[in-house]
C-alpha atoms as an extended CHARMM CRD file, in Angstrom:
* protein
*
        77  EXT
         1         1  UNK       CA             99.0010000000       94.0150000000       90.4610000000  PROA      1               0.0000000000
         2         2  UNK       CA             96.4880000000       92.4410000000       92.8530000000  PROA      2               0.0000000000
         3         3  UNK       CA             94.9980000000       95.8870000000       92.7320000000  PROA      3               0.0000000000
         4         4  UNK       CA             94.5150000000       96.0390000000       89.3910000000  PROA      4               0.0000000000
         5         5  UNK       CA             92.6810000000       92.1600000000       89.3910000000  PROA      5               0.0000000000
         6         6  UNK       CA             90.1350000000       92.8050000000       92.8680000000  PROA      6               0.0000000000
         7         7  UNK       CA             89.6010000000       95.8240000000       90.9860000000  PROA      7               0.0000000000
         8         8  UNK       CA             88.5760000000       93.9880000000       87.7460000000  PROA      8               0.0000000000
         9         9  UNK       CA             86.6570000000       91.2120000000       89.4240000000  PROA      9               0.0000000000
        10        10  UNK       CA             84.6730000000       94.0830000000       91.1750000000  PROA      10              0.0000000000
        11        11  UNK       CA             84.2640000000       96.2080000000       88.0050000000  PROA      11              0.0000000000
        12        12  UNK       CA             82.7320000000       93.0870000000       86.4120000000  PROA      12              0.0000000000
        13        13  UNK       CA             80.1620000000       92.2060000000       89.2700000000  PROA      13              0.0000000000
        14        14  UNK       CA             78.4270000000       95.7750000000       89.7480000000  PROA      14              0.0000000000
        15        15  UNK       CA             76.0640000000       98.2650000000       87.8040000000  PROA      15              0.0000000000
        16        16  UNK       CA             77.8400000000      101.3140000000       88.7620000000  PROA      16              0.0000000000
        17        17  UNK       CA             81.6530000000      100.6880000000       87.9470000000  PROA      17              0.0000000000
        18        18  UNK       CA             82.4690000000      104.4760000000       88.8590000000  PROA      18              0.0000000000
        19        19  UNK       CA             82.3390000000      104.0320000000       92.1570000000  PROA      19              0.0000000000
        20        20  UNK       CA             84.6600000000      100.7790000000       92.8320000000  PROA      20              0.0000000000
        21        21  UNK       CA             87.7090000000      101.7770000000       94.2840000000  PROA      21              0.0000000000
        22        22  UNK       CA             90.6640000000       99.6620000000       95.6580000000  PROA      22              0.0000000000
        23        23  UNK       CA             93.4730000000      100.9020000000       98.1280000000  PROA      23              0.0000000000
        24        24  UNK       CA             96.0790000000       98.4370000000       99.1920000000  PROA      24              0.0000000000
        25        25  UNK       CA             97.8630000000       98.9090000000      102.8220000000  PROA      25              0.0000000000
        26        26  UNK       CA            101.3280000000       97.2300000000      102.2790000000  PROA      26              0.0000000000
        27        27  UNK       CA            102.6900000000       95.7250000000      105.8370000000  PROA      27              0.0000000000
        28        28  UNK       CA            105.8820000000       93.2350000000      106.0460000000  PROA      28              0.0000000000
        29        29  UNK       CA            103.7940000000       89.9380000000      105.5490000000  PROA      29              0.0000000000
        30        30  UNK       CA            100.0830000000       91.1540000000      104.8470000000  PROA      30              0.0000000000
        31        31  UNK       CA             98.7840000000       93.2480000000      102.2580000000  PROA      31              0.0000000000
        32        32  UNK       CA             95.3910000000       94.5630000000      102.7630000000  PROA      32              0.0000000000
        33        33  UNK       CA             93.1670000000       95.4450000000       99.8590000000  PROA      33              0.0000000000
        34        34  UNK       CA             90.3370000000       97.3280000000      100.6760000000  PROA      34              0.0000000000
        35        35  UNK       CA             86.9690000000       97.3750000000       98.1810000000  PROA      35              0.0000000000
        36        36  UNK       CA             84.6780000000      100.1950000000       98.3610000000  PROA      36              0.0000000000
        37        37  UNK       CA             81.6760000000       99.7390000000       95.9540000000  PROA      37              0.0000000000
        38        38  UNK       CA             78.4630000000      101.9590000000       95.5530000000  PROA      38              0.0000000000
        39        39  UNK       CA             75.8040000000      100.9990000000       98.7110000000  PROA      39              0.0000000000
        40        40  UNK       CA             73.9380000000       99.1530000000       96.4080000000  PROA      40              0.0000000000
        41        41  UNK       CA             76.2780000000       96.9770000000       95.1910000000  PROA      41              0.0000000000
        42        42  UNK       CA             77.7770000000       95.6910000000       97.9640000000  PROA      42              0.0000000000
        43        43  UNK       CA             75.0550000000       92.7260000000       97.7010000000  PROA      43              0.0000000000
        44        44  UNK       CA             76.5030000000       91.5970000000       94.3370000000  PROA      44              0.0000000000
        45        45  UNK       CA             80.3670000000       92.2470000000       95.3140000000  PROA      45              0.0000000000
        46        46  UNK       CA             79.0220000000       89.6080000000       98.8170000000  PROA      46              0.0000000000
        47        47  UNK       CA             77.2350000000       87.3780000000       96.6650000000  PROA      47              0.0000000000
        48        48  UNK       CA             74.9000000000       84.5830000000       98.6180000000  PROA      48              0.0000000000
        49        49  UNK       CA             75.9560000000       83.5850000000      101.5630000000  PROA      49              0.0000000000
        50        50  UNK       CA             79.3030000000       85.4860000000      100.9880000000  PROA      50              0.0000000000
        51        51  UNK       CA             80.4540000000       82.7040000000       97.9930000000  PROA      51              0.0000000000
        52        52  UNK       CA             81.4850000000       85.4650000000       95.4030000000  PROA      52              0.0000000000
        53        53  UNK       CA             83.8270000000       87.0910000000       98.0990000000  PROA      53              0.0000000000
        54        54  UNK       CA             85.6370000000       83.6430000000       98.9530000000  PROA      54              0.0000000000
        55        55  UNK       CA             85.7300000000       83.1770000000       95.6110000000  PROA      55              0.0000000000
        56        56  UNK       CA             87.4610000000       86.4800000000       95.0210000000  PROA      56              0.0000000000
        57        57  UNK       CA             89.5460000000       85.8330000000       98.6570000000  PROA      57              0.0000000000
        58        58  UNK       CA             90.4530000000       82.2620000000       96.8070000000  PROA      58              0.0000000000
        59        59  UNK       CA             91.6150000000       83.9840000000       93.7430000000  PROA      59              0.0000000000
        60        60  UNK       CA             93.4750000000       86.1880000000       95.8670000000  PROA      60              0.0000000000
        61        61  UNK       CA             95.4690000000       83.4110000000       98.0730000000  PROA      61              0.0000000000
        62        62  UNK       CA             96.3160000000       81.4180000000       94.6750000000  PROA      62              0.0000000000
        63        63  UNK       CA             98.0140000000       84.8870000000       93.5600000000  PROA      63              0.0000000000
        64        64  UNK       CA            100.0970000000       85.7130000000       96.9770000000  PROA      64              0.0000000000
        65        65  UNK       CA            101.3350000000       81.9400000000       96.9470000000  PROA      65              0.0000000000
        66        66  UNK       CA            103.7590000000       83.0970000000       94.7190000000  PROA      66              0.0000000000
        67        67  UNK       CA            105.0250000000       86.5000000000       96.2590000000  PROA      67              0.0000000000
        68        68  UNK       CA            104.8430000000       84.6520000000       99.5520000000  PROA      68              0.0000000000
        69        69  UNK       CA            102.8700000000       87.6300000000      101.0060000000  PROA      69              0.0000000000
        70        70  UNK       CA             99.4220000000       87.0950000000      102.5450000000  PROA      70              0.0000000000
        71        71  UNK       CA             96.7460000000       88.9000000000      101.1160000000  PROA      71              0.0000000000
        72        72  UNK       CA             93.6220000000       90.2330000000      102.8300000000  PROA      72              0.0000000000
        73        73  UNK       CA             90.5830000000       91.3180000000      101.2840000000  PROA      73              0.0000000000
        74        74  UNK       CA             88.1860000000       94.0320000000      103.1920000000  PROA      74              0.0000000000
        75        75  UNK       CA             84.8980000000       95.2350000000      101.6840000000  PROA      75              0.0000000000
        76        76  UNK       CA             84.4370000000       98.3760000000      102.8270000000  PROA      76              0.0000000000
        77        77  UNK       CA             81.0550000000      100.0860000000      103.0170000000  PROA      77              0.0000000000
């Protein structure tokens, strides 16, 4: 599920919405969601000063509070 919203979010930020892919890496406590977006999106997927990533890494942490799992999100370039 938290797949299928990074993935969203992403989809929703860049040009080239072929390219975004998202792989989660389940561990006992931590999942790990990594983003791979098109070279020249990564800029948008950042945003200034990194703000639309903790934004996204906010949305994330609201959504684990409830599966009591800690969520980590990686862009990946």
């Amino acid at each position: 599920m938290e797949e299928d919203l990074v993935e969203f979010m992403a989809q929703s930020l860049v040009v080239d919405v072929d390219k975004v892919d998202v792989t989660a890496i389940e561990g006992d406590k931590t999942t790990i969601l990594e983003l791979k977006v098109a070279e020249k999106d990564i800029g948008k997927v950042i945003g200034k000063h990194g703000r639309i990533v903790k934004a996204m890494r906010s949305i994330l942490s609201a959504t684990a509070s409830s599966s009591k799992k800690r969520l980590v999100l990686e862009i990946l370039i």
